[in-house]
Structure formats: structure tokens, C-alpha cells
PyMOL Python script that loads the backbone (N, CA, C, O; Angstrom):
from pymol import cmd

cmd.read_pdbstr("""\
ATOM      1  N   UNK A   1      20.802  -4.748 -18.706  1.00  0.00           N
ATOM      2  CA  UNK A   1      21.169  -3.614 -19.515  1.00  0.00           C
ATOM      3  C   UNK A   1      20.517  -3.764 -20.874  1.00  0.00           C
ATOM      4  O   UNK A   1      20.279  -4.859 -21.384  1.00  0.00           O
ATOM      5  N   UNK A   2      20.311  -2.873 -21.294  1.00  0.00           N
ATOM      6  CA  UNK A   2      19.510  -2.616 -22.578  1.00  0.00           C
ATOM      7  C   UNK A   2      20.721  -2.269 -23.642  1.00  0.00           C
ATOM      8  O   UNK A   2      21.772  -1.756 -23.259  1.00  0.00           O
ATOM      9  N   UNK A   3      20.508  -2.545 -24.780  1.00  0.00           N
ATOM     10  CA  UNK A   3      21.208  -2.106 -26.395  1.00  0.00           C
ATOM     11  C   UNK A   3      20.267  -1.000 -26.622  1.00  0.00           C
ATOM     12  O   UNK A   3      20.654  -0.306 -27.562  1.00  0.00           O
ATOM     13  N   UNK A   4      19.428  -0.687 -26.221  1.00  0.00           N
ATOM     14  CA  UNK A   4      18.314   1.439 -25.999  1.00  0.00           C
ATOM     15  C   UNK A   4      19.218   2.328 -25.771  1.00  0.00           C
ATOM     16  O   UNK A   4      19.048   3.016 -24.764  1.00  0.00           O
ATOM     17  N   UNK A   5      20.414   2.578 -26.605  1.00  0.00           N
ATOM     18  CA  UNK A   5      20.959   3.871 -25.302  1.00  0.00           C
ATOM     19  C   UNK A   5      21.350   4.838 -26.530  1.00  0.00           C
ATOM     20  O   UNK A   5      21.313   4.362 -27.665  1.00  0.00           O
ATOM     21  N   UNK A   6      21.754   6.290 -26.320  1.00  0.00           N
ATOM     22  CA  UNK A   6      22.132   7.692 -26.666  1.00  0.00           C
ATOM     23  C   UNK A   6      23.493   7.876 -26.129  1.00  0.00           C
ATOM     24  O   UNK A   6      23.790   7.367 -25.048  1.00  0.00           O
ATOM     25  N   UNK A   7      24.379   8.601 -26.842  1.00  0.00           N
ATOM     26  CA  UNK A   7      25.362   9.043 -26.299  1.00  0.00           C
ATOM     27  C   UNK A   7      25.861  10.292 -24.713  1.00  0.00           C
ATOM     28  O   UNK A   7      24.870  10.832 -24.221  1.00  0.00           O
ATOM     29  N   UNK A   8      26.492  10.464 -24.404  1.00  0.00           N
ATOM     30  CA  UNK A   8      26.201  10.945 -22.599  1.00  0.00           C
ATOM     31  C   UNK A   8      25.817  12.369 -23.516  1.00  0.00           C
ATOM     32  O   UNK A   8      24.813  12.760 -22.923  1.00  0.00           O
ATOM     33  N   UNK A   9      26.009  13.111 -24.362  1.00  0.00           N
ATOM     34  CA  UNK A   9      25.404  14.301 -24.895  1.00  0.00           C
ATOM     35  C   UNK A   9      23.669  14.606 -24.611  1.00  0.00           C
ATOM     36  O   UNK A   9      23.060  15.675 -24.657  1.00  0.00           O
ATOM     37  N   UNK A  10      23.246  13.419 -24.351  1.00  0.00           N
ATOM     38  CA  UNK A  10      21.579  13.352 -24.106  1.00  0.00           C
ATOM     39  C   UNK A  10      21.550  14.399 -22.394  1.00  0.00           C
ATOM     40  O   UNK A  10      20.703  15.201 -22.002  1.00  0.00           O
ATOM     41  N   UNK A  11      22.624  14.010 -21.844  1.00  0.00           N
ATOM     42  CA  UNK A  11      22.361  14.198 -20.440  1.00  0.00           C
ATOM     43  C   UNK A  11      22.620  15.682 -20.078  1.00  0.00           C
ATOM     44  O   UNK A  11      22.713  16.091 -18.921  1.00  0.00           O
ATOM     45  N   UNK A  12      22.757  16.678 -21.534  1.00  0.00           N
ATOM     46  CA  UNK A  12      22.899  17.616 -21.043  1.00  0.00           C
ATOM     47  C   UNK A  12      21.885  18.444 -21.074  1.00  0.00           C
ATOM     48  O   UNK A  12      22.402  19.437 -21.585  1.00  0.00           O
ATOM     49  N   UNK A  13      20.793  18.704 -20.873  1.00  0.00           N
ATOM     50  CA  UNK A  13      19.287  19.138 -20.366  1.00  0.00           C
ATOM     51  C   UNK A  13      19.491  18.899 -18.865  1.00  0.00           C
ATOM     52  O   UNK A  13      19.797  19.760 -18.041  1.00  0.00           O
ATOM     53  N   UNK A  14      19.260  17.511 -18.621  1.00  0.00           N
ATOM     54  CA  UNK A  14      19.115  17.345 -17.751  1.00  0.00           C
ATOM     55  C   UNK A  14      20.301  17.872 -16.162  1.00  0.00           C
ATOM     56  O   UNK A  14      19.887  18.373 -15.116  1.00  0.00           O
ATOM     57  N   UNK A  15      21.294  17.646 -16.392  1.00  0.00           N
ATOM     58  CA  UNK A  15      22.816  18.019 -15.471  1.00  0.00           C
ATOM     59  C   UNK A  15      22.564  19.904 -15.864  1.00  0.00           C
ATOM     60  O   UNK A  15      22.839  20.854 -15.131  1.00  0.00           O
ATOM     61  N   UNK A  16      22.089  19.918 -16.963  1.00  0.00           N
ATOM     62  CA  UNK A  16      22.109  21.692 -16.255  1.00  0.00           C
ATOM     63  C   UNK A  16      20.757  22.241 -15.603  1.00  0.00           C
ATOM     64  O   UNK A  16      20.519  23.289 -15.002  1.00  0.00           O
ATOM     65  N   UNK A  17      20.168  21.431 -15.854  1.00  0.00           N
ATOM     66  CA  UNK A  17      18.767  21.391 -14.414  1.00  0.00           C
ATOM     67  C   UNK A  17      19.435  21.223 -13.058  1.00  0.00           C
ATOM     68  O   UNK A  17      18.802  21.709 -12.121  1.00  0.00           O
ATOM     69  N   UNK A  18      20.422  20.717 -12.811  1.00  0.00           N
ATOM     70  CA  UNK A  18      20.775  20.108 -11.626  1.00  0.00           C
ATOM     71  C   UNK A  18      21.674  20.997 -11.217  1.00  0.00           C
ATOM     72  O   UNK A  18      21.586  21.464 -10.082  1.00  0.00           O
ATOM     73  N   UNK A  19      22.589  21.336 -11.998  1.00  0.00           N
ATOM     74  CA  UNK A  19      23.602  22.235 -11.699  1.00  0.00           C
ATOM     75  C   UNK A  19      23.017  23.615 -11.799  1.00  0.00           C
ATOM     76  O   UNK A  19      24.034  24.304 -11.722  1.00  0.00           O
ATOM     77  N   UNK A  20      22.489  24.048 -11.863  1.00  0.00           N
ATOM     78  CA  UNK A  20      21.592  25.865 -12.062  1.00  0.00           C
ATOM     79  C   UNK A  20      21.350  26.178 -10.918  1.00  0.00           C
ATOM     80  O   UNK A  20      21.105  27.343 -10.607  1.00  0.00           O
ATOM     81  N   UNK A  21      21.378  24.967  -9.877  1.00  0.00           N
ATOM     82  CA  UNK A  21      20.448  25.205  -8.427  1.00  0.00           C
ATOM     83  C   UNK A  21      21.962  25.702  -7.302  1.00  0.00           C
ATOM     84  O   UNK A  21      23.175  25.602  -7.482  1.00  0.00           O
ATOM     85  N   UNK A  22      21.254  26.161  -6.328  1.00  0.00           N
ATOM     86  CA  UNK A  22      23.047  26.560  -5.493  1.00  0.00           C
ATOM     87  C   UNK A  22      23.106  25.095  -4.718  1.00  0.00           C
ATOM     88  O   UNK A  22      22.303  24.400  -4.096  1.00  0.00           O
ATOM     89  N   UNK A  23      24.646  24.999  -5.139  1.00  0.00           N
ATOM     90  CA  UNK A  23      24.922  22.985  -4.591  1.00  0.00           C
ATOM     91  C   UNK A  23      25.085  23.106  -3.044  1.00  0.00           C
ATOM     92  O   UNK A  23      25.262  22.136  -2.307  1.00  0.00           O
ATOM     93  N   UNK A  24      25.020  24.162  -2.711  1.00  0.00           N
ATOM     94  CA  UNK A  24      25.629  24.339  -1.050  1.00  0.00           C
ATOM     95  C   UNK A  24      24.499  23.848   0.104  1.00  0.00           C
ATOM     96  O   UNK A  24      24.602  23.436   1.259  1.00  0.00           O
ATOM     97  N   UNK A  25      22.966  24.195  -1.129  1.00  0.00           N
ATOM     98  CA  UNK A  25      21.929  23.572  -0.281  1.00  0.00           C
ATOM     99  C   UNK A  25      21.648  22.335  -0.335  1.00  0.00           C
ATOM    100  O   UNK A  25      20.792  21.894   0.432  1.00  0.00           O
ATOM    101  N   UNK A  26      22.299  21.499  -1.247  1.00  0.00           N
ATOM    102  CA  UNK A  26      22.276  20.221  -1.472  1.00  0.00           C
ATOM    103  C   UNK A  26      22.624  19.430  -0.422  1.00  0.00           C
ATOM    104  O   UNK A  26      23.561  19.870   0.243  1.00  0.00           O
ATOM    105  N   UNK A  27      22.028  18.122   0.021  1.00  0.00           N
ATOM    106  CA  UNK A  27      22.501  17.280   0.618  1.00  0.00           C
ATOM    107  C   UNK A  27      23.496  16.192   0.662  1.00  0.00           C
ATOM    108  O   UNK A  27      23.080  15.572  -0.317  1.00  0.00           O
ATOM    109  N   UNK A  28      24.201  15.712   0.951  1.00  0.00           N
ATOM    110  CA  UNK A  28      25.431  14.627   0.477  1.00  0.00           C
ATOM    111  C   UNK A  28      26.241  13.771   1.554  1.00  0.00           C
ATOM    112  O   UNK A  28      26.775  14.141   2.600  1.00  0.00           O
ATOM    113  N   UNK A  29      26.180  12.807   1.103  1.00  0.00           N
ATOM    114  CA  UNK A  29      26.472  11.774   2.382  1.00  0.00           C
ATOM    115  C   UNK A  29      28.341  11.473   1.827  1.00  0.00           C
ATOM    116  O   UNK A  29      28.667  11.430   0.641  1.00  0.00           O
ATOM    117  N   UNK A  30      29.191  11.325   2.841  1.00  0.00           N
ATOM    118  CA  UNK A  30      30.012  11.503   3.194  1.00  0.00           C
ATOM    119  C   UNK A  30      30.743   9.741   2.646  1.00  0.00           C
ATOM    120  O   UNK A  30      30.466   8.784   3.368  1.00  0.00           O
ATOM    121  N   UNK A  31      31.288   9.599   1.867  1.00  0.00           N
ATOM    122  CA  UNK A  31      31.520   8.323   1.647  1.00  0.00           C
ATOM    123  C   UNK A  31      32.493   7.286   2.678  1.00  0.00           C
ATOM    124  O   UNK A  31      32.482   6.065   2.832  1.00  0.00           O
ATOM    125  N   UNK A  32      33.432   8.527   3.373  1.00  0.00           N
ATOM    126  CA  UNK A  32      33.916   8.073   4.890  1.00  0.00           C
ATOM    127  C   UNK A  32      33.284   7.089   5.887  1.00  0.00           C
ATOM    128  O   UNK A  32      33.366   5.872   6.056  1.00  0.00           O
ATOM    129  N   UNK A  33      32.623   8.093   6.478  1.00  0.00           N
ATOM    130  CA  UNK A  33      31.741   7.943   7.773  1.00  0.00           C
ATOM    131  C   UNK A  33      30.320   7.900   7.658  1.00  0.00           C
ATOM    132  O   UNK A  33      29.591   7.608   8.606  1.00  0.00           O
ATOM    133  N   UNK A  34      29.743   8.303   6.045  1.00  0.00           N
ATOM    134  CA  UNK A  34      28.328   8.236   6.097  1.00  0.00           C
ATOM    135  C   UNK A  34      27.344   9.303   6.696  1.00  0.00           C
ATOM    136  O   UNK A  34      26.134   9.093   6.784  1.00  0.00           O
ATOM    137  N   UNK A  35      27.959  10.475   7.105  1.00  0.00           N
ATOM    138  CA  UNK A  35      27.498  11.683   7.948  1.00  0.00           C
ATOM    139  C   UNK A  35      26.486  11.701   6.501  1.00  0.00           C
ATOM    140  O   UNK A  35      26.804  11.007   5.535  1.00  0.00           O
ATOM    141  N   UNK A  36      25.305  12.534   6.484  1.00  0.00           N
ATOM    142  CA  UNK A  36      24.868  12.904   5.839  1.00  0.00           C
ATOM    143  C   UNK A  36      23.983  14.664   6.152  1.00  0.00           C
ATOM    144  O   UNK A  36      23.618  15.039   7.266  1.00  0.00           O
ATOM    145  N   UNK A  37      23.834  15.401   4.961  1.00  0.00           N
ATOM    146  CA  UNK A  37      23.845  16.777   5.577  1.00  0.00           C
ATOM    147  C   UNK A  37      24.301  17.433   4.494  1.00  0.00           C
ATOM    148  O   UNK A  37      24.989  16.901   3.623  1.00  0.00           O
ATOM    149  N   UNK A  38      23.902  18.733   4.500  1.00  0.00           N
ATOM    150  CA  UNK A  38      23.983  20.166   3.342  1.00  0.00           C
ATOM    151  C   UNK A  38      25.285  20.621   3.450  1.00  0.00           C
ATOM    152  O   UNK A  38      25.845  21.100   4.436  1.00  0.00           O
ATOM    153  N   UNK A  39      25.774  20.390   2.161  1.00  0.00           N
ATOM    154  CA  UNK A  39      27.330  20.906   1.656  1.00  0.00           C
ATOM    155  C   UNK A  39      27.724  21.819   2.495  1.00  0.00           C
ATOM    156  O   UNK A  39      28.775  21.757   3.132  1.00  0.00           O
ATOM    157  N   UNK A  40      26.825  22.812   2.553  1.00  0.00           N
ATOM    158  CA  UNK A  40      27.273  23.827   3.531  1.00  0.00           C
ATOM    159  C   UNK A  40      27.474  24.149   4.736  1.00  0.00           C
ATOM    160  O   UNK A  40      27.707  25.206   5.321  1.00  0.00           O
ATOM    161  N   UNK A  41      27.320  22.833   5.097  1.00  0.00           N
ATOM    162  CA  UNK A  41      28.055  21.982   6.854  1.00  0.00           C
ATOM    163  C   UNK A  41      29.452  21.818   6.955  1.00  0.00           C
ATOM    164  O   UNK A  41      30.133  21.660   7.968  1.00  0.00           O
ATOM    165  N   UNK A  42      29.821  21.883   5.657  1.00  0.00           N
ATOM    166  CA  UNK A  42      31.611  21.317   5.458  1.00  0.00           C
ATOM    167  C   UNK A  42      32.126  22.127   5.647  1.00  0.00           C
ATOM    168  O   UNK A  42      31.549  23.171   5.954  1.00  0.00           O
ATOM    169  N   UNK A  43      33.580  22.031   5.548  1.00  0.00           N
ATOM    170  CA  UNK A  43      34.600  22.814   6.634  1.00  0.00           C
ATOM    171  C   UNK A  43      35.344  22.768   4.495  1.00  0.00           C
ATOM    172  O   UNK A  43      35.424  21.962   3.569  1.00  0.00           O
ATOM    173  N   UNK A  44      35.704  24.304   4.813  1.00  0.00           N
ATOM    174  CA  UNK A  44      36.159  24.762   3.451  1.00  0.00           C
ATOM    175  C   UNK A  44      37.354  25.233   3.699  1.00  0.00           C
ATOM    176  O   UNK A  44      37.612  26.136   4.495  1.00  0.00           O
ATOM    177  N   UNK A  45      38.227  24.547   2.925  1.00  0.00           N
ATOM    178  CA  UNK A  45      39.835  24.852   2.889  1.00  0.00           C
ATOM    179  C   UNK A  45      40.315  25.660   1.146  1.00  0.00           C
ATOM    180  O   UNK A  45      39.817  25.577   0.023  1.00  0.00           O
ATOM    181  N   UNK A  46      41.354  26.307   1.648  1.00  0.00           N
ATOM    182  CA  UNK A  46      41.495  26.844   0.094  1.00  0.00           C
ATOM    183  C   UNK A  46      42.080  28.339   0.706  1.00  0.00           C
ATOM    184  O   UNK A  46      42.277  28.612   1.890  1.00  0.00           O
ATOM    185  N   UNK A  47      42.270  29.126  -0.372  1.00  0.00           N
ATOM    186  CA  UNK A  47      41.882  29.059  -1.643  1.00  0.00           C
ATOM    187  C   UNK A  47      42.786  28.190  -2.844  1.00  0.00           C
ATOM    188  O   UNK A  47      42.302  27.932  -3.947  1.00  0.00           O
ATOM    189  N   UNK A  48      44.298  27.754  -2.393  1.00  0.00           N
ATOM    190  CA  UNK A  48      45.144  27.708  -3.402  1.00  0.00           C
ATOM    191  C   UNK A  48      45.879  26.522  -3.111  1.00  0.00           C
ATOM    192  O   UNK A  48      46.048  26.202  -1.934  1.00  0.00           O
ATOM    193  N   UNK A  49      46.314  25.866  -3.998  1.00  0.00           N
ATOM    194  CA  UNK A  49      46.056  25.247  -5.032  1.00  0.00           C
ATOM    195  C   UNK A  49      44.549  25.332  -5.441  1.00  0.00           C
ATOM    196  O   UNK A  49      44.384  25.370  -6.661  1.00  0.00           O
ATOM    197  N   UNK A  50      43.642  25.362  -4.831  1.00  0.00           N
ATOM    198  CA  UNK A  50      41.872  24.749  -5.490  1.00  0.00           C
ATOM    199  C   UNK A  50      41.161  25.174  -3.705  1.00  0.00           C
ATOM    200  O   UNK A  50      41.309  26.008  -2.812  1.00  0.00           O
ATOM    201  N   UNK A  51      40.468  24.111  -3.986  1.00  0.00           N
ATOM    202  CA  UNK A  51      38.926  24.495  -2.736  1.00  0.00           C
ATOM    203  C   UNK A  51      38.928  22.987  -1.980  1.00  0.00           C
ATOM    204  O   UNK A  51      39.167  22.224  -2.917  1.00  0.00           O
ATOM    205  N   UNK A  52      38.827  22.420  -1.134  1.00  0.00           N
ATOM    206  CA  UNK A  52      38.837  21.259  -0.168  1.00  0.00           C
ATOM    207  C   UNK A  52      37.554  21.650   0.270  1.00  0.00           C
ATOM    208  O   UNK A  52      37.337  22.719   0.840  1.00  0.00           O
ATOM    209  N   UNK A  53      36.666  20.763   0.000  1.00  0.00           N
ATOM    210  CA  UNK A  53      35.361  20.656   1.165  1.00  0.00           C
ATOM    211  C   UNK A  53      35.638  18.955   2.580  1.00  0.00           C
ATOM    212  O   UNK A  53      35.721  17.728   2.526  1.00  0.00           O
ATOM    213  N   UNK A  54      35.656  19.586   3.172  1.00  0.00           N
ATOM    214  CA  UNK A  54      36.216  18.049   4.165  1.00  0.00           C
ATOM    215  C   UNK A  54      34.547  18.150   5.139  1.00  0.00           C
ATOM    216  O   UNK A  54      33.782  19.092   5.343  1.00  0.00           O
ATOM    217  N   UNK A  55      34.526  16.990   5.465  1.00  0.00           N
ATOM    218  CA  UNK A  55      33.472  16.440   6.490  1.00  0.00           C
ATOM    219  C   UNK A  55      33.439  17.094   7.699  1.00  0.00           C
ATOM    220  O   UNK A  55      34.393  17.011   8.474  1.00  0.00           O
ATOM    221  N   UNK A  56      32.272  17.853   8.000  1.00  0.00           N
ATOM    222  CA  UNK A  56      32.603  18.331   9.497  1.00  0.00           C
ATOM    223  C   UNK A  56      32.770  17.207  10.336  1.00  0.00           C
ATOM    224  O   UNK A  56      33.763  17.266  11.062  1.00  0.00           O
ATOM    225  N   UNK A  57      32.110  16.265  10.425  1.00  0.00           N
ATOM    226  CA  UNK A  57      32.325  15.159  11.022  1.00  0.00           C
ATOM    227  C   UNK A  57      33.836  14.025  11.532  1.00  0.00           C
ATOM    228  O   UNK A  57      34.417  13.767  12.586  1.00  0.00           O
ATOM    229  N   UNK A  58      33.961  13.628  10.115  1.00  0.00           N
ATOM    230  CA  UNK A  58      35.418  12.610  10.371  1.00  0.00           C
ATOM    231  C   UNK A  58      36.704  13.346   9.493  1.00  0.00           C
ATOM    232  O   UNK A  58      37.736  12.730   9.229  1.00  0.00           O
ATOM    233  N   UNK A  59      36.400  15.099   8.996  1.00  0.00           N
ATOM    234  CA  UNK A  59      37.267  15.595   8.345  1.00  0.00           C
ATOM    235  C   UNK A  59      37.914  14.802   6.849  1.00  0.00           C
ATOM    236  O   UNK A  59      38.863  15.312   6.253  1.00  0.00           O
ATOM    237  N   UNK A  60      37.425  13.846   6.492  1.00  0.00           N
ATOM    238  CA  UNK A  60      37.774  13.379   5.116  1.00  0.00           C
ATOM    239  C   UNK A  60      37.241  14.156   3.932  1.00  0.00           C
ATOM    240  O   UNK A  60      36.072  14.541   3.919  1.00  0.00           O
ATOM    241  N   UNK A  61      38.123  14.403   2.888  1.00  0.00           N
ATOM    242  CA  UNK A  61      37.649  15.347   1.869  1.00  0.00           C
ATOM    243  C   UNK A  61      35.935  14.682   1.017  1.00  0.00           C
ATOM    244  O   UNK A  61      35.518  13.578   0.666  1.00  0.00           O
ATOM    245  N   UNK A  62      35.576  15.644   1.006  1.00  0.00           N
ATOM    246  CA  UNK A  62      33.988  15.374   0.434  1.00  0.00           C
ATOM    247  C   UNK A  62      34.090  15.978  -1.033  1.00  0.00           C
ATOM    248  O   UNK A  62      33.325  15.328  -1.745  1.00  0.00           O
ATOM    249  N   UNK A  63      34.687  16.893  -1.706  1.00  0.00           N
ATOM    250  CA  UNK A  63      34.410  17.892  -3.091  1.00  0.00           C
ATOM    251  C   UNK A  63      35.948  18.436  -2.848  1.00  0.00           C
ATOM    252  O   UNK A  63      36.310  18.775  -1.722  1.00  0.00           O
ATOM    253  N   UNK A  64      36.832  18.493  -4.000  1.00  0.00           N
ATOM    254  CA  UNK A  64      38.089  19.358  -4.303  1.00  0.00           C
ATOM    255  C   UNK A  64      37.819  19.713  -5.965  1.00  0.00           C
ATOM    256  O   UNK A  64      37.313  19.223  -6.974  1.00  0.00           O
ATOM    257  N   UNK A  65      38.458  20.797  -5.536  1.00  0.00           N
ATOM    258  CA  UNK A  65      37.710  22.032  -7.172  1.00  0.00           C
ATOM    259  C   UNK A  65      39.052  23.228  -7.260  1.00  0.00           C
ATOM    260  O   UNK A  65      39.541  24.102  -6.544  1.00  0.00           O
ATOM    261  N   UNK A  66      39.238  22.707  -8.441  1.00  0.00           N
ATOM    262  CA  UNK A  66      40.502  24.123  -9.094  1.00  0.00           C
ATOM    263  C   UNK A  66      39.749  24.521 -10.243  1.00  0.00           C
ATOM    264  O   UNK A  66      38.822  23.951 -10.818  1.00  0.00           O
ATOM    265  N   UNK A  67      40.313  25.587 -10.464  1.00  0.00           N
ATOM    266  CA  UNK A  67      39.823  26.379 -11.744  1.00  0.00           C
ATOM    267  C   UNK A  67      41.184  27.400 -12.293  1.00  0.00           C
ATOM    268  O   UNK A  67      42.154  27.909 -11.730  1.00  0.00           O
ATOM    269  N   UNK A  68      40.650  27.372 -13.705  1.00  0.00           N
ATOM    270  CA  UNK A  68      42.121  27.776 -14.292  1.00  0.00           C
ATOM    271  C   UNK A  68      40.997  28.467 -15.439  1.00  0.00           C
ATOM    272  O   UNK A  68      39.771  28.390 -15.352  1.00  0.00           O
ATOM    273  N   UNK A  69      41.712  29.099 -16.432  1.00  0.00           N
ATOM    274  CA  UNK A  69      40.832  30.382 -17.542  1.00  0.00           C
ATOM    275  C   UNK A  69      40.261  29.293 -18.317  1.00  0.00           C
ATOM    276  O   UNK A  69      40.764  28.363 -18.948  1.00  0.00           O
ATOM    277  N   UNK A  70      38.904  29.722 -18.061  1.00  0.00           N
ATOM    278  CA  UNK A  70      37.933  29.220 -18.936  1.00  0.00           C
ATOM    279  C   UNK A  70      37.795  27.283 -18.472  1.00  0.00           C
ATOM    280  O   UNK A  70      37.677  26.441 -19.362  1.00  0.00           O
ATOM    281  N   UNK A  71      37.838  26.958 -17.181  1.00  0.00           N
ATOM    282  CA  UNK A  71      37.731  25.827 -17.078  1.00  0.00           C
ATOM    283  C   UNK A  71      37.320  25.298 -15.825  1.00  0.00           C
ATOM    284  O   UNK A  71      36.768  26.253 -15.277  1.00  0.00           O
ATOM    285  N   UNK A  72      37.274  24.306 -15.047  1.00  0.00           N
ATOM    286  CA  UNK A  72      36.614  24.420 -13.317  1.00  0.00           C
ATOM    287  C   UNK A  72      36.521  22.662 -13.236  1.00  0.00           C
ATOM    288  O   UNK A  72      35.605  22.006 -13.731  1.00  0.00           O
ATOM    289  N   UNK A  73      38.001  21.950 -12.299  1.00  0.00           N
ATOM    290  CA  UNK A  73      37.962  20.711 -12.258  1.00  0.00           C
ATOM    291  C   UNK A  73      37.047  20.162 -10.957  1.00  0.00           C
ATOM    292  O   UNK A  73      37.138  20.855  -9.943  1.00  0.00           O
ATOM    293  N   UNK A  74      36.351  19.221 -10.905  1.00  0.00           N
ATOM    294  CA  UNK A  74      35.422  18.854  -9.674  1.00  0.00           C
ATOM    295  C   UNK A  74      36.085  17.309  -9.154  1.00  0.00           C
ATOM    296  O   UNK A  74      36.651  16.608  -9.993  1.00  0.00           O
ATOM    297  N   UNK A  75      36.013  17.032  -8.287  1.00  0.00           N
ATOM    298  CA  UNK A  75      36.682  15.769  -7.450  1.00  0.00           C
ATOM    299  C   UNK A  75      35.534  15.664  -6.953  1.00  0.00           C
ATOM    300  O   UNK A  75      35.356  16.675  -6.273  1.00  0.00           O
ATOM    301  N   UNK A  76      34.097  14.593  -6.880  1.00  0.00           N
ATOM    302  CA  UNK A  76      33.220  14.082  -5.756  1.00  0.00           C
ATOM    303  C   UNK A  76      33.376  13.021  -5.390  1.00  0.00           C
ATOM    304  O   UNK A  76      32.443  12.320  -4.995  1.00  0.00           O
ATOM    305  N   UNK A  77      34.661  12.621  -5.434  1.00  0.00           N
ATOM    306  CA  UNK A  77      34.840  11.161  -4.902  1.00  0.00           C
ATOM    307  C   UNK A  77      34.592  10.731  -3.785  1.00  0.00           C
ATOM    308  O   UNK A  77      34.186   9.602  -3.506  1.00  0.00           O
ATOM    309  N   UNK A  78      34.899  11.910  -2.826  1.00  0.00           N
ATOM    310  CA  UNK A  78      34.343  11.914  -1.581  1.00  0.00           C
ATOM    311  C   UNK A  78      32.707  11.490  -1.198  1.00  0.00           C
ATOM    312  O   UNK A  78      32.348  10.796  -0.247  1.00  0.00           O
ATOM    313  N   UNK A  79      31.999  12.015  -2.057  1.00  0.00           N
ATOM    314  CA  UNK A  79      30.308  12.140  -1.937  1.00  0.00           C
ATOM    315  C   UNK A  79      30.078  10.487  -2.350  1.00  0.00           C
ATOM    316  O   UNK A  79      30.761   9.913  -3.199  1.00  0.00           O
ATOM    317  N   UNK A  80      29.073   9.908  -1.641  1.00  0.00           N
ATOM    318  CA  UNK A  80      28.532   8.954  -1.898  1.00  0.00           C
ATOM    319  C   UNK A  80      27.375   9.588  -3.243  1.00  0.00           C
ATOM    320  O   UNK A  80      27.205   9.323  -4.433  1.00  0.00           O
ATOM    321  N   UNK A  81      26.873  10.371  -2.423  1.00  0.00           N
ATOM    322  CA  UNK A  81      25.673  10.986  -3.220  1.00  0.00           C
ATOM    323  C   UNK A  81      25.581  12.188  -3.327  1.00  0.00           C
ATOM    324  O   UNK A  81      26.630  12.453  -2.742  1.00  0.00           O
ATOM    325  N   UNK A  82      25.129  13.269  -3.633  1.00  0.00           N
ATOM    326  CA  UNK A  82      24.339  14.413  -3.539  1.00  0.00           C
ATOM    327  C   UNK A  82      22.777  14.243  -4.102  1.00  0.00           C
ATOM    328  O   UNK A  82      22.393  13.619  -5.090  1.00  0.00           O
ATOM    329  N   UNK A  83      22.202  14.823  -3.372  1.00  0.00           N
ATOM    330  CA  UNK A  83      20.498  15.184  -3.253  1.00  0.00           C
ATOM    331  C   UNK A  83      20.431  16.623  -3.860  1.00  0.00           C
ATOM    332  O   UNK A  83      20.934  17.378  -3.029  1.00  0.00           O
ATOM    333  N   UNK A  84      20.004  17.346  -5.005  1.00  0.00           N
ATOM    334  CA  UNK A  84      19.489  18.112  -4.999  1.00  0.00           C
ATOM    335  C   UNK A  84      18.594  18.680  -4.983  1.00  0.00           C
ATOM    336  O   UNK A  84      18.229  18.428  -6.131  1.00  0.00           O
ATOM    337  N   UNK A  85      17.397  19.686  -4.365  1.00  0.00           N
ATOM    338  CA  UNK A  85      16.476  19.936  -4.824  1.00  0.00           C
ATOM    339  C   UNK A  85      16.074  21.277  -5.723  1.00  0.00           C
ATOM    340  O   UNK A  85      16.327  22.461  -5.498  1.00  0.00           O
ATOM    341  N   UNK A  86      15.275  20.589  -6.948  1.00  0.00           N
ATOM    342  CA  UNK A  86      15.272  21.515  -8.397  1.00  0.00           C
ATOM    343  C   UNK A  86      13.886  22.182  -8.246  1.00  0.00           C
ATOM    344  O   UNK A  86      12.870  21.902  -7.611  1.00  0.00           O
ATOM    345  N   UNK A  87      14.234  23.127  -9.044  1.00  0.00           N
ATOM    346  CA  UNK A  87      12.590  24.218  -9.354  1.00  0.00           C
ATOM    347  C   UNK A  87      11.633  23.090  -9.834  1.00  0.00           C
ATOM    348  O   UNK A  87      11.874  22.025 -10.403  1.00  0.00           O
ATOM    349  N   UNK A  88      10.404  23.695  -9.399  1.00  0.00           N
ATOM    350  CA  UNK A  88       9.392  23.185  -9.995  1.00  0.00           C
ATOM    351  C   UNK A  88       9.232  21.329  -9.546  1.00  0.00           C
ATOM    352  O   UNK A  88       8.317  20.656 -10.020  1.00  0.00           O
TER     353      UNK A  88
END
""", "prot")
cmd.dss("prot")
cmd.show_as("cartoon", "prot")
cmd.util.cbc("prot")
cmd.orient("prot")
């Protein structure tokens, strides 16, 4: 590790490059079972309390998301990873 560093405020260029793109085409491996595959393979529960994305595979939650005025909570604990691919 380096003593080189910026506060996480640097990272916002970059995370709204990432986030601008639709996440559904994104790829993301399943921290369960390891399935890997486009968000938009998951089995979507909801609407209320929030949104459940679960694994088509071993059904373990992958993404849980509520939103309330002016705000939008994200859970990826599930995701090992997501892959996105960006413009350009």
C-alpha cells in the first residue's frame, strides 16, 4: 500500500461512467454458487418493501434495493463482482 492516496470523492468521474450504462446488461457472478451471467437472468422479486434480485440458479439474493424521496439503498453483497461494459 502506498501513503499516494485522495479522498473516495476522486472516484466520482469515474462510478458515474459506470453507473450511466443499463446494469441489467452487466455481468455478475453470484457469490453463492458462482453462476456467472447478465443481471438480467435473475429472478426479480418486489415491489415492496424494495426489489430482490435472487440467482436463477441456487436462488440466493444477488442485489436488494429500496428507495424512499430523494434516495435509492443498494445491497451487492450478493455479487462477487459485476462486469460492466462502458462507451467508448
Amino acid at each position: 500500500m502506498s501513503d499516494n492516496w485522495t479522498d473516495g470523492n476522486s472516484l466520482g468521474g469515474p462510478l458515474r461512467e459506470v453507473f450511466s450504462v443499463d446494469i441489467t446488461a452487466a455481468t455478475g457472478r453470484c457469490s453463492s454458487c458462482g453462476t456467472t451471467g447478465p443481471l438480467a437472468e435473475g429472478r426479480l422479486f418486489g415491489p415492496a418493501p424494495g426489489l430482490v434480485l435472487r440467482c436463477p440458479h441456487c436462488g440466493e439474493p444477488l442485489l436488494r434495493m429500496a428507495t424512499g424521496p430523494g434516495h435509492a439503498w443498494l445491497d451487492l453483497r450478493g455479487l462477487a463482482f459485476i462486469e460492466v461494459t462502458t462507451p467508448g
